[in-house]
C-alpha positions as CSV (number, residue, x, y, z in Angstrom):
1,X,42.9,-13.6,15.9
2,X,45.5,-10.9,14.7
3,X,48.5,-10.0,16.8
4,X,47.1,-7.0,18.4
5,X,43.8,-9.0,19.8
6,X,46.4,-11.6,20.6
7,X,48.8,-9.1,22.8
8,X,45.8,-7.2,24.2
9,X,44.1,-10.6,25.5
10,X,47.8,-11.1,27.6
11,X,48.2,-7.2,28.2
12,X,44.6,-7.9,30.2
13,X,46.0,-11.1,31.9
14,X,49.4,-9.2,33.1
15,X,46.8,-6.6,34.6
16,X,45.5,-10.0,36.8
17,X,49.2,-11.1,37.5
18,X,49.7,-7.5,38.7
19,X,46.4,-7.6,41.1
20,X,47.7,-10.8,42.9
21,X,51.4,-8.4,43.0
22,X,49.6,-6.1,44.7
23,X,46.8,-7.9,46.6
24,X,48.6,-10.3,48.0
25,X,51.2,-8.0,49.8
26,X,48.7,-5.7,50.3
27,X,46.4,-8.3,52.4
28,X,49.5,-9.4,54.7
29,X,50.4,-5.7,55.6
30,X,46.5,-4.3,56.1
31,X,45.0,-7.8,56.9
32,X,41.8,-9.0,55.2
33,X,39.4,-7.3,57.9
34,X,40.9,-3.6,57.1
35,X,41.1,-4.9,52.7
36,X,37.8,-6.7,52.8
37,X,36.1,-3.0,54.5
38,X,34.5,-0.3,52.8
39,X,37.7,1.6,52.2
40,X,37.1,4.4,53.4
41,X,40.5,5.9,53.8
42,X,43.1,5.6,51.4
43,X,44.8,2.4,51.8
44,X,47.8,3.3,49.8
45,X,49.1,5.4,52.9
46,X,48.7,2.7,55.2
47,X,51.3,0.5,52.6
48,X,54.8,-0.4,52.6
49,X,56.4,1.4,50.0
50,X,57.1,-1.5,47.7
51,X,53.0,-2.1,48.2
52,X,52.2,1.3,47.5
53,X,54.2,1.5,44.0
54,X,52.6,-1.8,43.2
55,X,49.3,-0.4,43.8
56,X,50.0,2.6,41.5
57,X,51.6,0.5,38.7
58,X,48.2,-1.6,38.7
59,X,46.3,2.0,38.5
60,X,49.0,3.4,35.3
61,X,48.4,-0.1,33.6
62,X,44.2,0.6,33.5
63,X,45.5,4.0,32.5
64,X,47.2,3.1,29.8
65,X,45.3,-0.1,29.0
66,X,42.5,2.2,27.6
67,X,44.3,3.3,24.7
68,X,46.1,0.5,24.2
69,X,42.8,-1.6,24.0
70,X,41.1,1.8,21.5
71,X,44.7,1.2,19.1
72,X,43.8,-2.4,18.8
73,X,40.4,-2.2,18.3
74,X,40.9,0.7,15.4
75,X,43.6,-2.0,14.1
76,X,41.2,-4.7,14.1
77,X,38.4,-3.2,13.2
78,X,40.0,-1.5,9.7
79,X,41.9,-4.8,9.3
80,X,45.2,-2.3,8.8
81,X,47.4,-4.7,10.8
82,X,50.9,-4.0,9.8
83,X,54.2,-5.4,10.8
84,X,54.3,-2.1,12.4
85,X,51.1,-2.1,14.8
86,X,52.1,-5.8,15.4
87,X,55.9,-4.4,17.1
88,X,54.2,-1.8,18.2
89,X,51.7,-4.3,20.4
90,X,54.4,-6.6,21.4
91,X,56.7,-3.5,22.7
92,X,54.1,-1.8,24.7
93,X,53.4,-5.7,26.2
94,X,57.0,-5.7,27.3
95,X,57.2,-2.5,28.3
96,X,54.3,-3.0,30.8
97,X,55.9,-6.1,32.2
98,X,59.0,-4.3,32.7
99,X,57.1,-1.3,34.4
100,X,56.2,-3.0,37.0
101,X,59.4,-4.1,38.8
102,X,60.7,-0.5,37.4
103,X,58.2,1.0,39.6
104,X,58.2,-1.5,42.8
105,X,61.9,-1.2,43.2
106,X,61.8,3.0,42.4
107,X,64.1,2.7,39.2
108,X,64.8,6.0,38.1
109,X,64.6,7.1,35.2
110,X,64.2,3.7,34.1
111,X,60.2,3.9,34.9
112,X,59.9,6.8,32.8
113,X,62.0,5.4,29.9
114,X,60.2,2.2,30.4
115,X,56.3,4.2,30.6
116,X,57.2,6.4,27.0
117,X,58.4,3.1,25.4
118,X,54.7,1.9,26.1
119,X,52.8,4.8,25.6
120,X,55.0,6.0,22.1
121,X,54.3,2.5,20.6
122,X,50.3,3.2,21.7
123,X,50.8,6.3,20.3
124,X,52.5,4.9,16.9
125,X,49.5,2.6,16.8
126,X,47.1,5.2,16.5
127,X,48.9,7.0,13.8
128,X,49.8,3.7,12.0
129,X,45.6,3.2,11.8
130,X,45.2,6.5,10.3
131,X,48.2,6.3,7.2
């Protein structure tokens, strides 16, 4: 398995760390009757804030999960695995991991900085496949 398959596999096993972050809170604030419903109103409202980052770093890490799972596959796929795409996977893993307290305890700018870090090695990946 190259490096980028390898970092993808735990990018997708921080996103189920960061469900039981989120779920677990989220479950002792709203209780299981109100979590376990249909959800019909937005939940995130009814959250401490702490809760209510967590949920929407869990929502950014799908976002930008996609395209970090597209650069890896186009890696893969064209075996053009470099030492470039493989920094490139291991900074936007780190920089996911660090998002996530960034964003629970409202770290600004830090977030930001810590978000572009992710999403410009993404980025760089996708260029790298092209070159």
């Amino acid at each position: 398995m190259t490096t980028e398959l390898t970092v993808l596999t735990l990018a997708a096993l921080w996103q189920v760390v960061q469900y039981a972050l989120m779920s677990v809170p989220a479950n002792l604030e709203l209780g299981t009757a109100r979590t376990f419903g249909p959800r019909d109103d937005d939940l995130a409202g009814l959250l401490s804030p702490t809760t209510a980052r967590l949920h929407r770093a869990l929502g950014n890490h799908f976002e930008g999960l996609i395209l970090f799972t597209i650069a890896v596959l186009v890696i893969a796929l064209s075996d053009g695995s470099t030492p470039l795409t493989r920094i490139c996977a291991w900074v936007y893993l780190a920089a996911r991991i660090a998002y996530v307290p960034a964003y629970a305890f409202g770290l600004s700018p830090w977030r930001s900085l810590v978000w572009l870090a992710g999403f410009g090695a993404t980025v760089l990946m996708l260029l790298a496949s092209l070159f």
